[in-house]
N, C-alpha and C positions, 0 to 999 in steps of 0.2 A: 500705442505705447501705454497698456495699463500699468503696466512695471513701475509705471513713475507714480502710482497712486500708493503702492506701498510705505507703509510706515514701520516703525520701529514696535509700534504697537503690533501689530501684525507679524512680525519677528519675535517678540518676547512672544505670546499668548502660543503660537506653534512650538516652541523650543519646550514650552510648559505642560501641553497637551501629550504632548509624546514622548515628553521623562516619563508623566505619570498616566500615560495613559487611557484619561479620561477626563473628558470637558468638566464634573462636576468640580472634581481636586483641583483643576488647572484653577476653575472658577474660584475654590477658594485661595489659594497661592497669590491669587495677583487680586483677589479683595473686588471681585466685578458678578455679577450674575450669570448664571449658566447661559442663557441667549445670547449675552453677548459675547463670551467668549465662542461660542458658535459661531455666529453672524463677521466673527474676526476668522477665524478661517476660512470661512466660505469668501468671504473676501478677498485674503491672499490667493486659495487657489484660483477663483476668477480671472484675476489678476493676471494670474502667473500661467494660467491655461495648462492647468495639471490638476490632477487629487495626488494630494500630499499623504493622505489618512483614509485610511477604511477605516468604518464605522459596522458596529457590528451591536447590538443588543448588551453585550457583556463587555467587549472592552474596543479600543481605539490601538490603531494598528498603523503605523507609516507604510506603505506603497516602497517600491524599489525608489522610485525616484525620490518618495520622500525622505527616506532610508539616506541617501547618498548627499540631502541638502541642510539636514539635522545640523552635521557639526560645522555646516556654514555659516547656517541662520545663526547659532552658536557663536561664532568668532565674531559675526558682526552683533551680536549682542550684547558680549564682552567685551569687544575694543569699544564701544561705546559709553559704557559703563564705567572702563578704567579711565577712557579721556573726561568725563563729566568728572570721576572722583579726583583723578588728578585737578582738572581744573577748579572746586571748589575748596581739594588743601593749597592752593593757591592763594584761591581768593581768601582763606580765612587762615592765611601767614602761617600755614605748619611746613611748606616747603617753598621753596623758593632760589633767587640768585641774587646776587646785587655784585655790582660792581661801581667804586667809588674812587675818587681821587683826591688827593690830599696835599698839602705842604707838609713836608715831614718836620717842621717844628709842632706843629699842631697833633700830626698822627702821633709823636712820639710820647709829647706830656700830658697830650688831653684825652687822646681817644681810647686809650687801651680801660680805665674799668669804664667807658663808653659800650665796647666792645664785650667785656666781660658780662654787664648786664643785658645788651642785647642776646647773647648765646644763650643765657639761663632764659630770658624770656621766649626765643624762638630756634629753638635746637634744632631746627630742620633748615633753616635757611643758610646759601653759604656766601660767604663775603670774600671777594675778590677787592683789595685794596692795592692804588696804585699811587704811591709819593711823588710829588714832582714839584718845580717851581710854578708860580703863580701863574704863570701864564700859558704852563703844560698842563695847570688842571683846567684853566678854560679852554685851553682847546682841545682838551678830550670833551668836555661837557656838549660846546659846541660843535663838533665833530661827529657828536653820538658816540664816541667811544665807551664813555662809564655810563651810569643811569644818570648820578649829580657830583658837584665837587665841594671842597670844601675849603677857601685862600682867600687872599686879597683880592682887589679888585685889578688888574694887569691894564685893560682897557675896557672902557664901555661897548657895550655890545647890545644892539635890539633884539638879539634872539634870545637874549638870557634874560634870567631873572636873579640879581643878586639881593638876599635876603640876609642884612646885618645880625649875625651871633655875638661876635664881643669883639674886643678891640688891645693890643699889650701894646705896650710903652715899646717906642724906638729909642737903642741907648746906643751911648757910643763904647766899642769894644777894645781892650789894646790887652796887650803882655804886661802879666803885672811888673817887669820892670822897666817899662815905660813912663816915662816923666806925669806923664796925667793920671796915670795908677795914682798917683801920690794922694789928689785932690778928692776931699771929701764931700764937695757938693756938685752942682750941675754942671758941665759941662758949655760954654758960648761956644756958639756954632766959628763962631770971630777967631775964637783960640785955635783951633783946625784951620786956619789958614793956611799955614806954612809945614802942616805935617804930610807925612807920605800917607793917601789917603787910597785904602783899596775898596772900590768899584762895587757894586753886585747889583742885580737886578732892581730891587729893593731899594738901592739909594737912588737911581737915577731920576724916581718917580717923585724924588722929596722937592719940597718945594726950597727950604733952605739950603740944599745938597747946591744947587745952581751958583753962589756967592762963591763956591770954591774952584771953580775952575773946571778943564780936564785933569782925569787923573791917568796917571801911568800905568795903572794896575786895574786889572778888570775882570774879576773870579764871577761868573755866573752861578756856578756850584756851591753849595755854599761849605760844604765838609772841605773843599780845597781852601773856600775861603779861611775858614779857622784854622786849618794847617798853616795858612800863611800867617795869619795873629797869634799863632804860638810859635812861631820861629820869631815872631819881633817885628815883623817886614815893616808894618805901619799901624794906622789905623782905620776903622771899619764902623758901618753904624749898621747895627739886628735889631730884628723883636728880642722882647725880653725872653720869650719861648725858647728863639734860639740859639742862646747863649747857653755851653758846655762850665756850667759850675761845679762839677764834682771836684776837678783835680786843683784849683785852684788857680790854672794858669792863666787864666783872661781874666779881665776887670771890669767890670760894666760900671758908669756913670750915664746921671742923667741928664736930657738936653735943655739948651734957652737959646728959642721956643720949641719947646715941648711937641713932641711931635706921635703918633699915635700910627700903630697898623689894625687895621679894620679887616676882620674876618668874616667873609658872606659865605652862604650856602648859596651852593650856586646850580641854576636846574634851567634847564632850555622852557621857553615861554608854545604855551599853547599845544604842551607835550604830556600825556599821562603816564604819572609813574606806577611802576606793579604794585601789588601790595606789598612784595618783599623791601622795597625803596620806602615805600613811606612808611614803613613798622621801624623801620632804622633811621629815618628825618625826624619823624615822631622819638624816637628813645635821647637822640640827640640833645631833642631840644626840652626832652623832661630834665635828663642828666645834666643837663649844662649849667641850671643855677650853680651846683654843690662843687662841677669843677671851676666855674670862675673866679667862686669865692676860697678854694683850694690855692689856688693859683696866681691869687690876686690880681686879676683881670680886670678889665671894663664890660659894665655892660651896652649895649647899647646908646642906650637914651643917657648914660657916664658919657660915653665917646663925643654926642652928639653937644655934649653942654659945654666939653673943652675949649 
């Protein structure tokens, strides 16, 4: 089985010889001495237990059989070529995929000139973003669904690795014709005792949330959720993120004790991500001073001192 001694070298240097018809041009086209582009055909056909090339004093001549394996050696010359070039616009982030997950308080106010700067930085790569509740981006992370995600923490997990970005104020939400609209400062968790208090994913995990009870109402969603706090239904406690301030209809106050939602990037442990992924972890986490301070967020080592 000499067949298996073939190299690619041995495919380029014949595809070269027989464009141009002669060992010495081949020789300079691939930048090697004339012997050895010689000593590389004599090789293949060895190999291949054929003459490829008649040789003649004046010029270099393919054989029928050679004739008929030209645009072979060809195709595998060039699919080889196109998968290396592919592969290093890869490696050096001119094309790419990503696919990420998000809480959509987060995609909605922080990520978009997130988004805008990465496109201007790398116009080739495409972004697949998918919103979900905190504990649909970890389980797409951990799942391998997306590359990484981007929410609170849902539950601790060994497979993950969650890496603290910033942190927004947990407020309490209601209609501003709501009695506690009225009040101009924080909010005691004590005063929510006897109000109709609606449910979400989010509050269950609070540690003060536990002092009030069950409640009757239980919106995991949370656009249903503010549907119901602008009907009046009751009240609710968000990130500051995700509170609808345009229209005026909700109110946000703030808590005693003070309560904080912590946003990690979230990436499976002992897992390599493409270059496409970390050109966008990497843009993330340049851009993210200018939207914290935008935004009036927490940073970190803020969150941790509370």
């Amino acid at each position: 089985m000499k067949y298996l001694n073939i190299t690619l070298k041995h495919l380029r240097t014949f595809v070269i010889v027989a464009r141009y018809g002669s060992f010495n041009k081949a020789a300079e086209e691939l930048s090697r001495t004339q012997p050895a582009i010689t000593l590389a055909v004599k090789q293949l056909e060895n190999f291949i237990g054929l003459r490829l090339l008649d040789r003649t004093t004046r010029r270099v001549t393919p054989t029928a059989e050679g004739e008929n394996f030209i645009p072979i050696a060809e195709r595998l010359v060039r699919d080889f070529d196109t998968a290396i070039s592919d592969l290093k616009a890869t490696a050096e982030r001119r094309v790419g995929n990503i696919s990420m997950a998000i809480v959509p308080s987060v995609a909605t106010n922080l990520l978009p000139p997130i988004i805008k700067t990465f496109s201007t930085n790398f116009p080739g790569i495409n972004l697949l973003l998918n919103d979900d509740t905190s504990r649909g981006v970890q389980q797409k992370v951990e799942r391998n669904e997306v590359d990484f995600g981007i929410g609170s923490i849902w539950q601790q997990n060994k497979l993950l690795n969650f890496r603290p970005l910033f942190a927004d104020n947990l407020e309490l939400a209601c209609h501003r014709d709501h009695y506690l609209a009225a009040s101009t400062g924080p909010i005691h968790w004590n005063e929510l005792a006897n109000e109709t208090f609606l449910d979400t994913g989010i509050t269950k995990t609070m540690h003060s949330r536990q002092s009030l009870g069950p409640s009757k109402f239980d919106f995991p969603n949370i656009t249903t959720l503010i549907a119901m706090l602008k009907s009046n239904l009751g009240v609710s406690i968000l990130p500051s993120l995700a509170i609808p301030r345009e229209t005026g209809e909700l109110v946000s106050r703030l808590l005693m004790p003070a309560e904080k939602r912590d946003i990690c990037l979230i990436t499976r442990n002992e897992w390599t991500l493409s270059p496409a992924a970390e050109a966008m972890i990497e843009t993330v986490i340049a851009e993210l001073p200018s939207q914290i301070s935008r935004l009036g967020l927490s940073t970190p080592n803020d969150a941790d001192s509370d």
